[in-house]
C-alpha positions in Angstrom: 0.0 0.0 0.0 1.5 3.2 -0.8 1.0 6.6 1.5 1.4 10.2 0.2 2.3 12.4 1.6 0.6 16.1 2.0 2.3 19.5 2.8 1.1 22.7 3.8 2.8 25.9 3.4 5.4 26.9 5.0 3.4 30.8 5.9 0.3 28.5 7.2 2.3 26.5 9.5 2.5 27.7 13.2 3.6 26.4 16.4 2.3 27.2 20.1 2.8 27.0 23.4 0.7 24.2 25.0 -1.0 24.1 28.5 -4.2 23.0 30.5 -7.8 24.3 29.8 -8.5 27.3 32.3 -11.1 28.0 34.7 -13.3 31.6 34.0 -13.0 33.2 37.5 -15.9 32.2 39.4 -16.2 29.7 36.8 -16.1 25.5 35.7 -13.6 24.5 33.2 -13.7 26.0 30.1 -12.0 24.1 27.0 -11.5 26.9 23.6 -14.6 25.5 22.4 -16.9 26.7 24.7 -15.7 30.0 24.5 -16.3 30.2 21.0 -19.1 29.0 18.4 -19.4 27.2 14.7 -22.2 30.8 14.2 -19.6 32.9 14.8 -17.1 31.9 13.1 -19.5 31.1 9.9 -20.4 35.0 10.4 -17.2 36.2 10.7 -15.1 34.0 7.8 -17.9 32.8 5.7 -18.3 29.9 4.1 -19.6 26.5 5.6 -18.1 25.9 8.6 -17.9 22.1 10.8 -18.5 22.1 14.4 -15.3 22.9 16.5 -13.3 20.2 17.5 -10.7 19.9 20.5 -7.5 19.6 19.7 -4.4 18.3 21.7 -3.1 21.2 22.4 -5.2 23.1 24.9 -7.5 24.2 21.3 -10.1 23.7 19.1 -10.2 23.5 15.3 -13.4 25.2 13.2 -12.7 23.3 9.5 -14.3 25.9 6.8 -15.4 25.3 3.2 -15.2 28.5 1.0 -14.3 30.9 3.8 -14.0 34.0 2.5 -10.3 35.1 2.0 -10.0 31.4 1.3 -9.7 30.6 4.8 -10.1 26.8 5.3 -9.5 26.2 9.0 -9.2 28.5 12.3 -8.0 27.5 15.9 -8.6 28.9 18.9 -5.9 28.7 21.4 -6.2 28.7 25.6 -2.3 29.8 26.3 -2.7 30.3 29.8 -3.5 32.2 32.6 -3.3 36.3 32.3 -0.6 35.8 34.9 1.1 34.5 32.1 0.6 37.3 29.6 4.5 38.6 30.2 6.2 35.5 29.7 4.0 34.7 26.7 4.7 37.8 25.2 8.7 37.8 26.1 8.3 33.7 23.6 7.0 35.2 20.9 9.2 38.3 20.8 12.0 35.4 20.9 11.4 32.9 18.9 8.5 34.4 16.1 10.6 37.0 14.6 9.5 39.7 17.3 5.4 40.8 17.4 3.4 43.9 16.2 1.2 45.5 19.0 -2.6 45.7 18.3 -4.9 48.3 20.0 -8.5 47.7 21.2 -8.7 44.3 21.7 -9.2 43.1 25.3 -6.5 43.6 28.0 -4.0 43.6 25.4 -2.8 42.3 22.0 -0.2 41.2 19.1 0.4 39.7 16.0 3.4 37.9 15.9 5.6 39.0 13.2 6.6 35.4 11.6 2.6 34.4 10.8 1.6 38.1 10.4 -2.3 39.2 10.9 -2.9 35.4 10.5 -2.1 35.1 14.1 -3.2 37.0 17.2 -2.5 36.6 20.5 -4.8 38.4 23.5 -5.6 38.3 27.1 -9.0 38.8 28.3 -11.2 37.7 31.6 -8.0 36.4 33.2 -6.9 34.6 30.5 -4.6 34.5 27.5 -5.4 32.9 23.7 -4.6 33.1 20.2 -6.9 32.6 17.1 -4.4 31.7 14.0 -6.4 31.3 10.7 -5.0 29.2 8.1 -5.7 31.5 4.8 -5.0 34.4 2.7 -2.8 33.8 0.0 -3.6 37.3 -2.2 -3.3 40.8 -0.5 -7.0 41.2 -1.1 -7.5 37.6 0.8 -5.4 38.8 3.7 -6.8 42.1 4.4 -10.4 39.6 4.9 -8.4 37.0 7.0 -6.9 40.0 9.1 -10.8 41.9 9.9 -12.4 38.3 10.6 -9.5 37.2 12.8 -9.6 40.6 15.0 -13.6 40.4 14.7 -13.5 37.1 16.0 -11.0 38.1 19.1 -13.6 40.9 19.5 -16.3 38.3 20.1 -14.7 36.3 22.3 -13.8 39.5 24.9 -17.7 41.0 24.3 -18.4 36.9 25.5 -16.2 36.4 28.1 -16.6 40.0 29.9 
């Protein structure tokens, strides 16, 4: 039987740090999934978009078909505890190519520089997470992977505040 092989690449591939699934203050456990929907995401990056699955890495996956920007997939990322906001940041700036401070998005924001406006990392409600869309290959696409990404971040701080 013969495998092949797929690649992806190499601006849609992203690593990040991994930890446990947080607890909301006053809160029960929270996995990435419950913090976000399938509606939202479908609102915000169009196209036909699969229920969120968790992932093995404290996240969870939205799969999209015909998202606009041709966006296929977006994941939702629990880094941590806001307590770890600092050293989160201090990663990024070290080993993604430095990051790119964004305004108006919860308790703070930034795009790290090696994935660009694909990625965004935030704190909010005590907590730190990162969306990273997989998408945007033309200017045009970017600039619509870029508004839906920082839309959805806004969603998730209107929901969790």
């Amino acid at each position: 039987m013969t495998t092949r092989a797929t690649s992806v690449p190499a601006t849609t591939v992203t690593t990040q740090p991994t930890t446990t699934t947080h607890a909301d203050p006053g809160s029960e456990d929270q996995s990435p999934c419950e913090i976000t929907d399938r509606e939202a995401v479908a609102e915000l990056f169009g196209g036909t978009v699969a229920e969120g699955n968790e992932g093995f890495a404290a996240n969870c996956s939205y799969f999209i078909d015909g998202g606009d920007g041709g966006t296929q997939k977006v994941d939702v990322f629990d880094l941590g505890p806001a307590s770890a906001w600092e050293d989160v940041r201090t990663q990024y700036e070290e080993s993604r190519m430095g990051i790119i401070e964004v305004e108006g998005i919860g308790d703070g924001a930034f795009h790290p520089v090696d994935h660009g406006v694909r990625d965004l990392v935030f704190q909010t409600s005590g907590q730190v997470y990162s969306i990273v869309a997989i998408g945007g290959a033309t200017p045009e696409q970017l600039s619509k992977v870029e508004t839906a990404v920082l839309s959805l971040a806004s969603w998730i701080v209107d929901h969790q505040g």
